[in-house]
PyMOL commands that place a pseudoatom at each C-alpha (Angstrom):
pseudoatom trace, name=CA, resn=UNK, resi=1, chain=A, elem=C, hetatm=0, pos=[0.000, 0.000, 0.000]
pseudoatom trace, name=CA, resn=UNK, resi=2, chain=A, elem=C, hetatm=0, pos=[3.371, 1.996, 0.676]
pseudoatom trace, name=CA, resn=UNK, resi=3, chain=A, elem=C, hetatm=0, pos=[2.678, 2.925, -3.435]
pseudoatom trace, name=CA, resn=UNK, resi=4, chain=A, elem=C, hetatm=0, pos=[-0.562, 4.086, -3.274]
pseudoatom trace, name=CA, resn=UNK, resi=5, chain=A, elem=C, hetatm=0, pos=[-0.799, 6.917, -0.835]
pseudoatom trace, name=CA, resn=UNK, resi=6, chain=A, elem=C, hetatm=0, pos=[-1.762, 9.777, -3.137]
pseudoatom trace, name=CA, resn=UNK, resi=7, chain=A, elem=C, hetatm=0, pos=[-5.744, 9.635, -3.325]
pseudoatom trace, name=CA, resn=UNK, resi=8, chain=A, elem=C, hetatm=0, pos=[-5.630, 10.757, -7.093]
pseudoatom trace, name=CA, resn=UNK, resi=9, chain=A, elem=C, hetatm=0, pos=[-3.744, 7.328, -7.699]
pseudoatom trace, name=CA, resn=UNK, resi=10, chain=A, elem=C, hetatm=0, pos=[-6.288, 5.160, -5.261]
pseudoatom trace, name=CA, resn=UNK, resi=11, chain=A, elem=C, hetatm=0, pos=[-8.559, 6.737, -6.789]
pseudoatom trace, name=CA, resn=UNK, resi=12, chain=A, elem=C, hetatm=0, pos=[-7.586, 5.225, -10.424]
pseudoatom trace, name=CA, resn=UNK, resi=13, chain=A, elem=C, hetatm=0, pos=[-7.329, 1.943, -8.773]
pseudoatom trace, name=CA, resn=UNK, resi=14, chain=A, elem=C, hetatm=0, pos=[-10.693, 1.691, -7.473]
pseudoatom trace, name=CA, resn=UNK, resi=15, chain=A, elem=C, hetatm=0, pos=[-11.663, 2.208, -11.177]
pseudoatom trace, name=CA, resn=UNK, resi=16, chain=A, elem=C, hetatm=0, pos=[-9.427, 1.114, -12.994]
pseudoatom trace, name=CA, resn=UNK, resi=17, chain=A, elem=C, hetatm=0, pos=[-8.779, -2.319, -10.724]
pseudoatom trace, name=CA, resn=UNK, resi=18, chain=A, elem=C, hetatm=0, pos=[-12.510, -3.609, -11.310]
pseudoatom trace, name=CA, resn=UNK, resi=19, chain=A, elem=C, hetatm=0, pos=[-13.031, -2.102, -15.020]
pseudoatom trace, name=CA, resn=UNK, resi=20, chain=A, elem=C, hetatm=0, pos=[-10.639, -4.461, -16.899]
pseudoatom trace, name=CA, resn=UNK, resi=21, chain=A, elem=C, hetatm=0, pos=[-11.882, -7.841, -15.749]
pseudoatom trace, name=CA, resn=UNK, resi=22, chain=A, elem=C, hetatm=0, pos=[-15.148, -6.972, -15.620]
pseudoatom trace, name=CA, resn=UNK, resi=23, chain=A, elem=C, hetatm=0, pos=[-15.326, -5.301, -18.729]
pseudoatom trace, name=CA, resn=UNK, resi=24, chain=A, elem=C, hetatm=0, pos=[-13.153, -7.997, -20.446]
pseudoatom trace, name=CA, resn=UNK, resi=25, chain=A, elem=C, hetatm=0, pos=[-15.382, -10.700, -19.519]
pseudoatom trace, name=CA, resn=UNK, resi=26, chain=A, elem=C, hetatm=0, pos=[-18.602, -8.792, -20.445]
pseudoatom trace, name=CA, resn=UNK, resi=27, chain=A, elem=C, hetatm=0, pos=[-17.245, -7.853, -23.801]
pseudoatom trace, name=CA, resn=UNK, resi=28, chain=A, elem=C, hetatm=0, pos=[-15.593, -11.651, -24.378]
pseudoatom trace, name=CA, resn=UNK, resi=29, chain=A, elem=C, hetatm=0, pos=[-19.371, -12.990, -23.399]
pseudoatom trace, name=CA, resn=UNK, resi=30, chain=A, elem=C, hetatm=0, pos=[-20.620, -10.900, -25.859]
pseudoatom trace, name=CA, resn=UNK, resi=31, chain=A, elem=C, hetatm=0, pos=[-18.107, -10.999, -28.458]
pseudoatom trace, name=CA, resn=UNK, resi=32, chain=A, elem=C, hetatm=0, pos=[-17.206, -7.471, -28.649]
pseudoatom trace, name=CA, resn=UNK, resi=33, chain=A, elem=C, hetatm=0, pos=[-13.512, -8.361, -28.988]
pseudoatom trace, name=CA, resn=UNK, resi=34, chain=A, elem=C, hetatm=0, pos=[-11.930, -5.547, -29.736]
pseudoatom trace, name=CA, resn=UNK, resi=35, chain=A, elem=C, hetatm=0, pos=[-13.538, -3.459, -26.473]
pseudoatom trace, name=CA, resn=UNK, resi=36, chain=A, elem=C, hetatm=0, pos=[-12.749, -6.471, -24.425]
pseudoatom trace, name=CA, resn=UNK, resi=37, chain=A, elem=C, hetatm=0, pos=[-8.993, -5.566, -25.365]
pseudoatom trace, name=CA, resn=UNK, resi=38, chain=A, elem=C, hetatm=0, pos=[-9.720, -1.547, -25.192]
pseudoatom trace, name=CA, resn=UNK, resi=39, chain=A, elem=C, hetatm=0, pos=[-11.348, -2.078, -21.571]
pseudoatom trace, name=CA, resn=UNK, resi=40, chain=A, elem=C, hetatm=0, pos=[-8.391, -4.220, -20.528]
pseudoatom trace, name=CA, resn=UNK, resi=41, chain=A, elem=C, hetatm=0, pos=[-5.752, -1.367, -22.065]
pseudoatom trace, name=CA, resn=UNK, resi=42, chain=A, elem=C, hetatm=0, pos=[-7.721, 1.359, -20.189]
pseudoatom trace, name=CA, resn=UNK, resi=43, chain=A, elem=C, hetatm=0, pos=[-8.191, -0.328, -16.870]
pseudoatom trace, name=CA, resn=UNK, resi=44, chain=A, elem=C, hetatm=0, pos=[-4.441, -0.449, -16.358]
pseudoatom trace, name=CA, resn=UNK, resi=45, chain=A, elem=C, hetatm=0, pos=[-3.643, 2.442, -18.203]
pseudoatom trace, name=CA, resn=UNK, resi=46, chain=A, elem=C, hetatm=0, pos=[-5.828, 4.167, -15.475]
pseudoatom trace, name=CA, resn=UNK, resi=47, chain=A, elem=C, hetatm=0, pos=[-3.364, 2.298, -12.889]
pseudoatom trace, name=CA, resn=UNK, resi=48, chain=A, elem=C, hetatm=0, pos=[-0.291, 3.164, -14.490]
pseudoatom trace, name=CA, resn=UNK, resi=49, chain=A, elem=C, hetatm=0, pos=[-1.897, 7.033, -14.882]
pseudoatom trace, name=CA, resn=UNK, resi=50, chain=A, elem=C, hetatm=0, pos=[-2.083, 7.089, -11.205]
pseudoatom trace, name=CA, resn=UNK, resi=51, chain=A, elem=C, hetatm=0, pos=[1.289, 5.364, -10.333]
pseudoatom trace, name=CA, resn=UNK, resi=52, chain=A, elem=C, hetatm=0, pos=[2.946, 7.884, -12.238]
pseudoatom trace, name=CA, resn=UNK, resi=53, chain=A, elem=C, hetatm=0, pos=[1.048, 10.857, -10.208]
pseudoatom trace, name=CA, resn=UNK, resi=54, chain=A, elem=C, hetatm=0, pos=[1.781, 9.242, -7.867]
pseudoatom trace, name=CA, resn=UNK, resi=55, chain=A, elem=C, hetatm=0, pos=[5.373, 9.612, -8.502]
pseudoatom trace, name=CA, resn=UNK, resi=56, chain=A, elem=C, hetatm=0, pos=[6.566, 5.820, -8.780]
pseudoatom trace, name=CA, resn=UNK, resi=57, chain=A, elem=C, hetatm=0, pos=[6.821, 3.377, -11.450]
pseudoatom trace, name=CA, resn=UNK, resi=58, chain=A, elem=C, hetatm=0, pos=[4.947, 0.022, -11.742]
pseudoatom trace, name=CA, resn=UNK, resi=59, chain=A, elem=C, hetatm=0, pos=[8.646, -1.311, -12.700]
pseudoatom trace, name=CA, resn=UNK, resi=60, chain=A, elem=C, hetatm=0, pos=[9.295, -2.986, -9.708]
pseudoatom trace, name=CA, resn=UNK, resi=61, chain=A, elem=C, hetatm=0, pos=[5.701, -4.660, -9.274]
pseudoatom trace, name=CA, resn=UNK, resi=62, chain=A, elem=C, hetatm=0, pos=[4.729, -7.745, -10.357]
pseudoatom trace, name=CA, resn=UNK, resi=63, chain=A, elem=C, hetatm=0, pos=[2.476, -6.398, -13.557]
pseudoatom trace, name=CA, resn=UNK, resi=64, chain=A, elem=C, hetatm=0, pos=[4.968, -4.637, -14.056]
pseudoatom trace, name=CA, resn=UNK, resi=65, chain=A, elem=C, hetatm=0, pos=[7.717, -7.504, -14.892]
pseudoatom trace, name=CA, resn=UNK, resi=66, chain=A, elem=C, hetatm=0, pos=[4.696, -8.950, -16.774]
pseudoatom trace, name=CA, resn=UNK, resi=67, chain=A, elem=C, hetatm=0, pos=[4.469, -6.733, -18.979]
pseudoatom trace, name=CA, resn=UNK, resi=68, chain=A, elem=C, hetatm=0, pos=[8.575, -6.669, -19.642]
pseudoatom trace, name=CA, resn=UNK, resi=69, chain=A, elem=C, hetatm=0, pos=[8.562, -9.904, -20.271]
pseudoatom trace, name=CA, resn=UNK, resi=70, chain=A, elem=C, hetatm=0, pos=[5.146, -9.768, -22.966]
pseudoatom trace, name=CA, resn=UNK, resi=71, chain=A, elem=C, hetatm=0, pos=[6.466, -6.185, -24.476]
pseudoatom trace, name=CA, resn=UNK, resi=72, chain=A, elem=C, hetatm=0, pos=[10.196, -7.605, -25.064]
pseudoatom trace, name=CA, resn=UNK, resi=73, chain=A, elem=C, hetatm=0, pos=[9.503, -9.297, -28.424]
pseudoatom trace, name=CA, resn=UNK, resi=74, chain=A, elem=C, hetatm=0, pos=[8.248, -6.016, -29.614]
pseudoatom trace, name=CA, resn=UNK, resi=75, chain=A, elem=C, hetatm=0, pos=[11.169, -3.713, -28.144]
pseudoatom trace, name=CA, resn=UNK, resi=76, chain=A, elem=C, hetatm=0, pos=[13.716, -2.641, -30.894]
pseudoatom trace, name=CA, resn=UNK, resi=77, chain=A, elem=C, hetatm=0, pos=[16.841, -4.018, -30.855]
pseudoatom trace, name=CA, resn=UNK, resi=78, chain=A, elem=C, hetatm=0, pos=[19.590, -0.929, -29.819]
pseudoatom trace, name=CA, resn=UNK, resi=79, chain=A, elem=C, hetatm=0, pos=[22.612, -1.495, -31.612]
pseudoatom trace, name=CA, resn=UNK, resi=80, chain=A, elem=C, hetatm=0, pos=[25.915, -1.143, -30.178]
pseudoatom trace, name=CA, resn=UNK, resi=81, chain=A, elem=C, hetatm=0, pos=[28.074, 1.171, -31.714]
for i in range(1, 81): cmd.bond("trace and resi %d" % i, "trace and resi %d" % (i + 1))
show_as sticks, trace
zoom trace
């Protein structure tokens, strides 16, 4: 809880927390897969909106090495020069 202290940022949460699962599984249901992605993107992009008012990163949570680990496929390659 030590990273979410600010109310702006707990405030995000208690959005943002509940909105992507429940909004992902409504719009899965239903078939409405592209909002079923969109609702999942904007949950946590509420989260990481209110981790970075908050003044800290998401880096050293759990999601956060998640999404490292999904992303790195996509990262470019820096080459050494």
């Amino acid at each position: 809880m030590a990273r979410h202290r600010n109310g702006w940022n707990r405030a995000l949460h208690v959005v943002g927390v509940p909105l992507a699962p429940i909004l992902l599984v409504a719009f899965l249901v239903t078939g409405h897969f592209w909002l079923a992605a969109a609702a999942f993107v904007l949950g946590y992009g509420l989260q990481w909106i209110g981790h970075r008012i908050e003044g800290n990163s998401m880096r050293d949570s759990f999601e956060g090495h998640v999404v490292r680990v999904l992303t790195a496929p996509f990262r470019l390659v820096r080459s050494r020069s």
